[in-house]
Each structure stands twice: as structure tokens, then as C-alpha cells.
C-alpha positions in Angstrom: 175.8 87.7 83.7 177.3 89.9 86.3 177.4 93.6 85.4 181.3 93.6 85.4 181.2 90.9 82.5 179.0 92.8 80.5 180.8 95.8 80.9 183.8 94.5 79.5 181.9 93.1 76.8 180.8 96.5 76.1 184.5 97.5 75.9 185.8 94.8 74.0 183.2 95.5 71.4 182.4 91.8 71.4 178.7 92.9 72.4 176.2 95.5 72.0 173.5 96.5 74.9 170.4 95.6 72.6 172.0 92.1 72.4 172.3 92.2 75.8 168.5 93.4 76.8 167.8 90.8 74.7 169.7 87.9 76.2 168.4 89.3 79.6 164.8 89.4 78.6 164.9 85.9 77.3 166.3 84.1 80.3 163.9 86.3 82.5 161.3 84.6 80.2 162.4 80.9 80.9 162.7 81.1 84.6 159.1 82.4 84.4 157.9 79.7 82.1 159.8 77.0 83.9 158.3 78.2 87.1 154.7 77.8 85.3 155.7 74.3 83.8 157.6 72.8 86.5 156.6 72.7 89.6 159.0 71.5 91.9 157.5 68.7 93.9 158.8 68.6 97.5 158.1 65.8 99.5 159.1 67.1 102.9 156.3 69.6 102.1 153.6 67.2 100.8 154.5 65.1 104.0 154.2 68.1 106.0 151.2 68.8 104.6 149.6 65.3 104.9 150.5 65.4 108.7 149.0 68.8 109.3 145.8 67.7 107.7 145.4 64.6 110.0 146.4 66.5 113.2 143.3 68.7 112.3 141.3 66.3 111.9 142.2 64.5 115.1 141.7 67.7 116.8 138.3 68.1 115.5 137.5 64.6 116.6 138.7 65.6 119.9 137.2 68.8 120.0 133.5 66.8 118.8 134.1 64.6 121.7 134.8 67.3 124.1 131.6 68.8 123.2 129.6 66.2 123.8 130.9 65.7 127.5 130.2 69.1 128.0 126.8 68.9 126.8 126.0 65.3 129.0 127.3 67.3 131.7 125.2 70.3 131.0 122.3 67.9 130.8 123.2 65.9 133.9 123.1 69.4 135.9 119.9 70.5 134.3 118.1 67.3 135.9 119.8 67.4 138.9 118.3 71.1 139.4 115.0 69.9 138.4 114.7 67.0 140.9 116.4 69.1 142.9 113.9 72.3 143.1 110.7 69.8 142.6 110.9 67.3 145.2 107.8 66.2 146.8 109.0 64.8 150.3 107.8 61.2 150.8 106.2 61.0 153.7 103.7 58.2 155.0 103.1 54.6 156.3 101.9 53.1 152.9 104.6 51.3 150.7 104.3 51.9 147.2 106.4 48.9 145.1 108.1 49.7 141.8 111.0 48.3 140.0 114.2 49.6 139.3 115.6 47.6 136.5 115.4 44.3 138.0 114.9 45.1 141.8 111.3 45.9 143.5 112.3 48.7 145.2 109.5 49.8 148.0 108.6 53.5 149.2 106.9 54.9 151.8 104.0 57.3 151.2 101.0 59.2 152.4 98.1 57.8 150.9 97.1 61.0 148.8 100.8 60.4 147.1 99.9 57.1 146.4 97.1 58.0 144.6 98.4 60.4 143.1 101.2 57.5 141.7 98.8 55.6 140.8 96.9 58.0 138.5 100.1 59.3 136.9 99.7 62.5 138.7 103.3 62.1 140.4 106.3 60.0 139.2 109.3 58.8 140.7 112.9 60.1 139.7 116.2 58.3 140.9 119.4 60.6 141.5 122.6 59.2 142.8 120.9 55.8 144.1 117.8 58.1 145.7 114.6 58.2 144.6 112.5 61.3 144.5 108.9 62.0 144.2 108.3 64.4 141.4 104.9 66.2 139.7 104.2 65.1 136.6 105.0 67.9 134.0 108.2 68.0 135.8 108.9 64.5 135.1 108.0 64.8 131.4 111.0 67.7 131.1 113.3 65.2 132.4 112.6 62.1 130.2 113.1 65.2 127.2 116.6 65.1 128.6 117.2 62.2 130.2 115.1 59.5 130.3 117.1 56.8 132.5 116.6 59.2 135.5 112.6 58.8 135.7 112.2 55.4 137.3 108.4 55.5 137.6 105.6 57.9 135.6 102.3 56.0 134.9 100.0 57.0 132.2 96.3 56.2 131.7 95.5 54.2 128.9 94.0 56.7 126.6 92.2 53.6 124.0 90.7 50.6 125.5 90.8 47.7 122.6 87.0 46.7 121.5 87.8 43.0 121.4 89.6 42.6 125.2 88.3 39.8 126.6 88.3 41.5 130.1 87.4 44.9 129.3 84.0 44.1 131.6 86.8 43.3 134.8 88.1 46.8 135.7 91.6 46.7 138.0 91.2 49.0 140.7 93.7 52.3 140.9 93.9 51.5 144.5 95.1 48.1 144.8 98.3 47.6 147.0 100.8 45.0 145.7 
């Protein structure tokens, strides 16, 4: 009631203020009690809601994807700079064949690098359709990150089996293909 009305009440003795206290208390009461009963369901704000949730989680999808370009990038450099700062040049008139994929690819070395190939002391890394000669422990970093780029890294056969039939016939380290 608007405090005009109840003054007038007042006047007109048709009320007394304890009645009205009281009457003011109790409605104050129910809009309380209806706000803890009833809550008003609004379904602009649950479908506000609902499309808030899923543009988060598309951003965090996006944002998971974006990370991980970053990082193959990050990656990508980090081999780069090792071939990059490790490169043995390749020089010398003896070919040494190795595959990439499905293609014998051939380069040209001295023969201590061939050797040295051969024993697993040097490998060969490919970069942008070049191939690099690389020590070994530099090599073994980059397979850590990204094995696809070492083309070529020969290890010696730690275990030789008991039972080979040809363990008495030896291949040579030397022998040219």
C-alpha cells in the first residue's frame, strides 16, 4: 500500500499502525519465501547460458589446436638450428647409397665419412629436400624431436643371435653397394 492510502486509513480510523506493520511484515515475508520457492525459470537465460558454455569450449579447442602449431613450429625451428649449426660438409668422390622412403638416393663423400656412416659414427639428416651429414649425438637430439628428419643413422648390433646360421660369414663395414 502506498503511504497516502494508509494515511487515510489512519484518519478514517478504519486501521491501526500495528495492523499495518503487521500486514507489511507478512507480504515482505511471501515475496521472500516465493523468491526461495519459485524460481523463475527463464529460457532466454538458460539458452544464453547453453551458448556461452559451447563458445568456451570451442575456444578452448581452438586455443588446444593453436598450441600445438605453435609447438610443431617451435620443434621444426629447433631441428632446423641443429642441422643447421652441425653440418658436416660432404665432400669426396665416393658415393654412399641410402634410401629415402622409396628412392636410393646417392651422396658423395670422403672416404673417412663413409666410414664413419658406416660405423654409425655420422648420420644423415634431410631438411627441405637436402640432405645433411650430421655427428651422431646430434642426430639422436633430433629423432627426440623429430624423427622423420633423420634419413640415415646406423647402429651396431649390440647381440649377435647364438643359433644364426651365418654368424661364421662376417659382412664387411666397408663394402660399397
Amino acid at each position: 500500500m502506498s503511504n497516502a492510502l494508509k494515511e487515510q486509513l489512519l484518519k478514517a480510523g478504519l486501521a491501526d499502525a500495528k495492523k499495518l506493520k503487521a500486514v507489511k511484515k507478512a507480504k515482505h515475508q511471501e515475496k521472500v519465501q516465493a523468491g526461495k520457492k519459485h524460481t523463475v525459470v527463464n529460457e532466454a537465460s538458460v539458452l544464453a547460458e547453453q551458448k556461452r558454455q559451447q563458445q568456451i569450449e570451442r575456444d578452448r579447442q581452438l586455443n588446444i589446436e593453436k598450441q600445438a602449431l605453435v609447438q610443431q613450429k617451435a620443434i621444426a625451428a629447433q631441428v632446423k638450428q641443429l642441422i643447421g649449426n652441425n653440418t658436416i660438409r660432404a665432400q669426396g668422390d665416393v658415393a654412399y647409397n641410402f634410401t629415402d622412403g622409396k628412392v636410393v638416393k646417392r651422396l658423395y663423400v670422403s672416404a673417412k665419412q663413409h666410414d664413419e656412416l658406416s660405423r654409425g659414427l655420422l648420420a644423415i639428416a634431410k631438411q627441405d629436400e637436402q640432405y645433411y651429414l650430421v655427428p651422431a649425438a646430434v642426430a639422436e637430439k633430433i629423432t627426440q624431436r623429430q624423427s622423420d628428419s633423420i634419413i640415415v643413422l646406423n647402429a651396431k648390433q649390440q647381440q649377435l643371435d647364438e643359433n644364426d646360421p651365418y654368424a661364421d660369414f662376417k659382412i664387411p663395414d666397408d663394402l660399397m653397394w
